[in-house]
N, C-alpha and C positions, 0 to 999 in steps of 0.2 A: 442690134448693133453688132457689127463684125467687130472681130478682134483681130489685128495684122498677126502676119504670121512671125516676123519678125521686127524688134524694138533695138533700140537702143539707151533705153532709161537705164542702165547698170552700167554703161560706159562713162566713165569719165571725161569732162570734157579738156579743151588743156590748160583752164581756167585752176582747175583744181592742182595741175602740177606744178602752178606758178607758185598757188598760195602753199602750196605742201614745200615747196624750195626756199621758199621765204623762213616759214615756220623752222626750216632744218637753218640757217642762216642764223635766224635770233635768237636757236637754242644754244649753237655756237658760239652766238657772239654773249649772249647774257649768261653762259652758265656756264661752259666748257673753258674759254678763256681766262674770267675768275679764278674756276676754280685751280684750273692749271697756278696759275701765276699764284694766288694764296697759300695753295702748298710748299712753291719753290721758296718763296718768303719767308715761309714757315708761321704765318698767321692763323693759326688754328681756332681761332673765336669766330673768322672773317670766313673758313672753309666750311664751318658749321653749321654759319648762316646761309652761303650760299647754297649748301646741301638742302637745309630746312626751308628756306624762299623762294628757291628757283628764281627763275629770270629778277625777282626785285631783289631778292639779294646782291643779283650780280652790278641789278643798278646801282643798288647802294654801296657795293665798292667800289666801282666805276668813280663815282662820286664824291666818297668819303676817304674807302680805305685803301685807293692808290695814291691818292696824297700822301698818305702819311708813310707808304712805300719810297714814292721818291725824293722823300723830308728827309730821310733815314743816310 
């Protein structure tokens, strides 16, 4: 069996830059946003979660603790 002299198995294809831009996307949107906005709030039980849960934390402020942000 010959082996080619040259491959392209280590190249990425541009499948993988979609889902890596996605991935930066949801880290943004489900943790960085949060956390942003729970500090400026000054919700320190809500920044603690979001720290400790990553993205489901940020769902469950998304959810929970921006209601009670715009209650206020």
């Amino acid at each position: 069996m010959q082996i080619p002299l040259e491959t392209n198995y280590l190249v990425p294809s541009a499948t993988v830059f979609v889902e890596l831009l996605v991935l930066l996307a949801a880290i943004a949107l489900l943790v960085i946003w949060p956390l942003v906005e729970t500090v400026v709030h000054r919700q320190w039980g809500w920044v603690l979660g979001v720290l400790l849960l990553g993205p489901v934390g940020g769902l469950l402020w998304f959810f929970v603790g921006r209601r009670t942000v715009r209650g206020a």
